[in-house]
C-alpha positions in Angstrom: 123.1 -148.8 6.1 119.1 -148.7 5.4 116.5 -149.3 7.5 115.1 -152.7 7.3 111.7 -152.2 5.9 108.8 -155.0 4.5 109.0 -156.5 1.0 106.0 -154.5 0.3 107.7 -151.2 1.4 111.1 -151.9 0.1 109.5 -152.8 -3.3 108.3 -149.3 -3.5 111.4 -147.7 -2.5 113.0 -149.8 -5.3 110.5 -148.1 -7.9 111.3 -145.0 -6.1 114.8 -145.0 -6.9 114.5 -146.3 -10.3 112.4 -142.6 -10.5 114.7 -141.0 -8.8 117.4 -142.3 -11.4 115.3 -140.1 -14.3 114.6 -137.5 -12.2 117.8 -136.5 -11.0 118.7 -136.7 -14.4 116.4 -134.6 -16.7 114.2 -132.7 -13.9 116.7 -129.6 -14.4 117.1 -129.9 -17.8 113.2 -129.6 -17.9 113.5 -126.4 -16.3 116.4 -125.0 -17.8 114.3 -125.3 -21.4 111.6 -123.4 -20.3 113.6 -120.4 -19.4 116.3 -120.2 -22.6 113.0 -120.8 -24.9 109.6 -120.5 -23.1 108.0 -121.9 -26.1 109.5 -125.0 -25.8 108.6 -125.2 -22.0 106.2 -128.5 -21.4 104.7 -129.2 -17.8 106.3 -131.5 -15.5 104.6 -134.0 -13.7 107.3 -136.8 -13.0 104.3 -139.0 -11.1 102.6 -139.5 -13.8 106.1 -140.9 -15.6 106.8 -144.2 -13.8 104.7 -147.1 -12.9 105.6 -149.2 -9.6 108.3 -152.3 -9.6 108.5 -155.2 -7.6 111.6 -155.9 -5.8 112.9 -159.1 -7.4 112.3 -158.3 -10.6 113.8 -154.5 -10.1 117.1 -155.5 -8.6 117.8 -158.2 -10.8 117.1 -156.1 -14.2 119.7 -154.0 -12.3 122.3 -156.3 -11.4 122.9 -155.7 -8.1 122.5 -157.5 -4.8 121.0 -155.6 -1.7 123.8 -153.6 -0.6 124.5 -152.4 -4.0 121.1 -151.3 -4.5 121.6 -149.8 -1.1 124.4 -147.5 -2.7 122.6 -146.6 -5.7 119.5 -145.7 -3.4 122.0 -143.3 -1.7 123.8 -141.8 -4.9 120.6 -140.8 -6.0 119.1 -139.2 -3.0 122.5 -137.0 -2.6 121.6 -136.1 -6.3 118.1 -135.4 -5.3 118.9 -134.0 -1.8 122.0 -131.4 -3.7 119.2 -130.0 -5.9 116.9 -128.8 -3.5 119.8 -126.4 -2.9 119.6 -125.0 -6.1 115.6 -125.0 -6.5 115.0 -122.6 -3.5 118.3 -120.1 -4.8 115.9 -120.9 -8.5 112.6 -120.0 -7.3 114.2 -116.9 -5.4 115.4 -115.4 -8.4 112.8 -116.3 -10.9 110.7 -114.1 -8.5 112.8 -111.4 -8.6 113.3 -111.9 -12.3 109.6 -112.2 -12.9 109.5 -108.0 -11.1 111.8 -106.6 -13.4 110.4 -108.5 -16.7 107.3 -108.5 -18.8 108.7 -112.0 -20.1 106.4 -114.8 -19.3 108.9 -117.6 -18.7 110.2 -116.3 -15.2 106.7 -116.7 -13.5 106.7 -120.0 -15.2 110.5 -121.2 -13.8 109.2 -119.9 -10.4 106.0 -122.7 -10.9 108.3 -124.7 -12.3 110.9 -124.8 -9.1 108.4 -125.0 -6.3 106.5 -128.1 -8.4 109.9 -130.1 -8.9 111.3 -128.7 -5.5 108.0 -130.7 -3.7 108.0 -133.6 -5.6 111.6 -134.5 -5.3 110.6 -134.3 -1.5 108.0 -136.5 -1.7 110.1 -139.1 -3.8 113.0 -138.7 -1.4 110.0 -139.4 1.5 109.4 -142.9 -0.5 113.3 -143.5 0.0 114.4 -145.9 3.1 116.6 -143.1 4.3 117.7 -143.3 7.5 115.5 -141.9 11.0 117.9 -139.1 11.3 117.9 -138.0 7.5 114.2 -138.2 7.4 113.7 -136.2 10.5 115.9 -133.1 8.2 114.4 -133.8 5.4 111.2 -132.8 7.9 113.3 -129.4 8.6 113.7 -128.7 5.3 110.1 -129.1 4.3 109.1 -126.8 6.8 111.4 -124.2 5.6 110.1 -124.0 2.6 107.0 -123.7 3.1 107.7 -120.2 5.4 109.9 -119.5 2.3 107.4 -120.1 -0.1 104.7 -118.6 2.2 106.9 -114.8 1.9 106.2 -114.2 -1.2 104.0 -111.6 -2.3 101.6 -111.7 -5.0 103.0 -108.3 -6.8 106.6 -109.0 -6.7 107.5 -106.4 -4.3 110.7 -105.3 -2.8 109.6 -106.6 0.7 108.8 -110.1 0.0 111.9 -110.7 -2.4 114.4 -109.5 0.4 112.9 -111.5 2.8 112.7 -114.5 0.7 116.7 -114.5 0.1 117.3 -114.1 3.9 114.6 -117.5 4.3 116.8 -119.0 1.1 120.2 -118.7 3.0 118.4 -121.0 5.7 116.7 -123.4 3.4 120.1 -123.5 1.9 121.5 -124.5 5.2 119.1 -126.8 5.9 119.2 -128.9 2.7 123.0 -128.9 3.1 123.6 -130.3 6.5 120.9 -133.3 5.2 123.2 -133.8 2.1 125.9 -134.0 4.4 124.0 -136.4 6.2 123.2 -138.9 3.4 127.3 -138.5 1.9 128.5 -140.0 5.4 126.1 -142.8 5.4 126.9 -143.6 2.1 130.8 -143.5 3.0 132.0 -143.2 -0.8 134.1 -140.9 -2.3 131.6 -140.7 -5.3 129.1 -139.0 -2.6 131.0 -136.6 -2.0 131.6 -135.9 -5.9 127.9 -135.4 -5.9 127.8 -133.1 -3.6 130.2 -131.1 -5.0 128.6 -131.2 -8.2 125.4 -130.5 -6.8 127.0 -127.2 -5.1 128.0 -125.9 -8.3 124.6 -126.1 -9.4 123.0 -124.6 -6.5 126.3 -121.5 -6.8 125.6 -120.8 -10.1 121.7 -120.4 -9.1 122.6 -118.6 -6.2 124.8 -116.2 -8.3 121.7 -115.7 -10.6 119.4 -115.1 -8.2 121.3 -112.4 -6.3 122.1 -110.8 -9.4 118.5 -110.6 -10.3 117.5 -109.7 -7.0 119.9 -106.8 -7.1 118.4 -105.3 -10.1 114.9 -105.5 -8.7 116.0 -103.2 -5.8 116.8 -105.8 -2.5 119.9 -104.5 -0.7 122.4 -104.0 -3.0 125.9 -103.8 -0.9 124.9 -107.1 0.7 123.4 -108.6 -2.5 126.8 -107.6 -4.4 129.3 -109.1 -2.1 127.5 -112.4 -2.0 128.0 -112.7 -5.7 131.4 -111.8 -5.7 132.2 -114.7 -2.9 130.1 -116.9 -4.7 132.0 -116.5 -8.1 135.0 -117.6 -6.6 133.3 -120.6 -4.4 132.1 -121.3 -8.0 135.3 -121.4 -9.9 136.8 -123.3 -6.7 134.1 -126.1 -7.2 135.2 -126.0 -10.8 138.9 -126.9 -10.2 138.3 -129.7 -7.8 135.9 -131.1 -10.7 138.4 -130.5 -13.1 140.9 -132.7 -11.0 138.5 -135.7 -10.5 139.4 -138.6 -11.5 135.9 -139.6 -13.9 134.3 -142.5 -15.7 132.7 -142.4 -18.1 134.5 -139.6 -20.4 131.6 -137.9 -21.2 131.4 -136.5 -17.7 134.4 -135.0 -18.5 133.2 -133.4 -21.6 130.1 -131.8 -19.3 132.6 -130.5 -16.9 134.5 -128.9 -19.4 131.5 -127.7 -21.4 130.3 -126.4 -17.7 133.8 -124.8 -17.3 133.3 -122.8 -21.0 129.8 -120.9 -19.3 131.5 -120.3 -16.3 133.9 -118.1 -18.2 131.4 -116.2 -19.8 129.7 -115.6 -16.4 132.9 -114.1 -15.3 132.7 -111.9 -18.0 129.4 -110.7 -17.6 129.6 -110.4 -13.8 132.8 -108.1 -14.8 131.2 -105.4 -16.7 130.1 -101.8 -15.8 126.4 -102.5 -16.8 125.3 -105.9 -15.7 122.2 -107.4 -17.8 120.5 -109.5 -14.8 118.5 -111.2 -17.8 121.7 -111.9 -19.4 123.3 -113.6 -16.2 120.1 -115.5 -15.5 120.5 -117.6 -18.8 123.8 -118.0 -18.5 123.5 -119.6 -15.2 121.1 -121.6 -17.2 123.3 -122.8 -19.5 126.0 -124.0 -16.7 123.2 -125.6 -15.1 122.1 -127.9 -17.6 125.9 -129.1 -18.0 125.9 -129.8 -14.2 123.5 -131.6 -14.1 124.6 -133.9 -16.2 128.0 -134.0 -14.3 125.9 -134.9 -10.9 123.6 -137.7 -13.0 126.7 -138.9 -14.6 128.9 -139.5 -11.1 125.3 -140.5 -9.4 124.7 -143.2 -11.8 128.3 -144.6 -12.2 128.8 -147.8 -10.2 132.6 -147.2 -9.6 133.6 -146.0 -5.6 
């Protein structure tokens, strides 16, 4: 399933994924702080967190021989892989958000999302993924980058239309590689990662539009997205609701998750829709999903 790689190398992958563990854990609920209370907003620097592991040691403290360690590796980089979905719709919107506010704490979720979005790239480069996944994780890089690279430095109208047609892309881009890592891991819990990791990237998606809308980029267009990304949304929500989970507390977050996707729906549904309103929202269902995906990525049960 992994490429065979030096003791050396491999014993730096196996720090890597113990990172990757925390990361995929609390990276979004690091964002999601910043932008319900800015003052509680602290910088995020996950390199300076962790401190390298040798391989012996590592995978006994875990309790797992090589091919277990092989799966948990995986589980995490679908975690890792299904957020970079939802950074790009994040950035996107904090941008648009950031044209239509005097608030602070937009510009600082759009810094925010491009610093986590790079690292977890450079922590999923650490990973022994496979040549083909490497060689998309490459594609979406360079994606990116032209997304990043559109936007302009006074929030206009231009830039932020152009940067949610580059989004749709990167989108595509970082789905077809978490499709790519959910086959080699050949588990049904991969694929419950994924789907968690969709919702989060929806509900972002949904936010970002929103926003978007407001600041002035092509309504009509902008408007029906949302509207078929509600209902992929509450889709995603009923197969989670269906899924057979261990521990119970993932149930709870799906639930909890369930309770803001509601009030979405009722936000989305009124005359007058506050874009700021929607934004946090989205917030709120993101932190609960997050701890769905970390919950099903660090179970050990198939």
């Amino acid at each position: 399933m992994m490429t065979t790689r030096t003791k050396a190398t491999t014993g730096s992958a196996i720090a890597t994924v113990l990172r990757a563990c925390l990361l995929s854990g609390f990276v979004v609920s690091v964002l999601v702080a910043g932008s319900v209370q800015a003052q509680e907003r602290s910088v995020f620097d996950p390199r300076t967190w962790f401190s390298s592991s040798e391989e012996d040691d590592a995978q006994e403290e875990a309790g797992l021989d090589s091919a277990a360690f092989d799966g948990v590796m995986l589980r995490q980089a679908i975690n890792l892989a299904s957020s970079q979905r939802m950074l790009g719709q994040r950035m996107v919107g904090a941008y648009c958000l950031a044209g239509v506010s005097e608030l602070e704490w937009p510009g600082q979720v759009y810094d925010e999302s491009i610093e986590v979005f790079e690292s977890q790239v450079d922590t999923l480069k650490d990973m022994s993924l496979d040549d083909s996944a490497r060689a998309q994780l490459a594609r979406v890089e360079t994606v990116w980058y032209r997304l990043k690279g559109l936007a302009g430095r006074d929030h206009d109208i231009e830039s932020a239309s152009a940067m949610v047609e580059m989004s749709y892309e990167l989108m595509d881009e970082t789905e077809f590689l978490v499709a790519m890592l959910v086959e080699e891991l050949d588990e049904e819990v991969g694929e419950w990662i994924s789907v968690a990791g969709r919702q989060r990237m929806l509900g972002q998606r949904i936010a970002s539009l929103t926003v978007c809308e407001a600041f002035g980029v092509d309504g009509l267009r902008v408007g029906l997205n949302v509207s078929r990304g509600l209902t992929e949304l509450k889709g995603g929500q009923d197969q989670l609701h269906d899924g057979d989970f261990t521990p119970r507390e993932t149930r709870r977050a799906v639930n909890e998750a369930s309770n803001y996707l509601a009030e979405l729906e009722y936000l989305l549904g009124q005359d007058e829709i506050e874009p700021m309103n929607v934004f946090e929202t989205t917030d709120y269902y993101l932190r609960s999903m997050n701890r769905v995906a970390g919950m099903i990525a660090e179970s050990r049960e198939s």
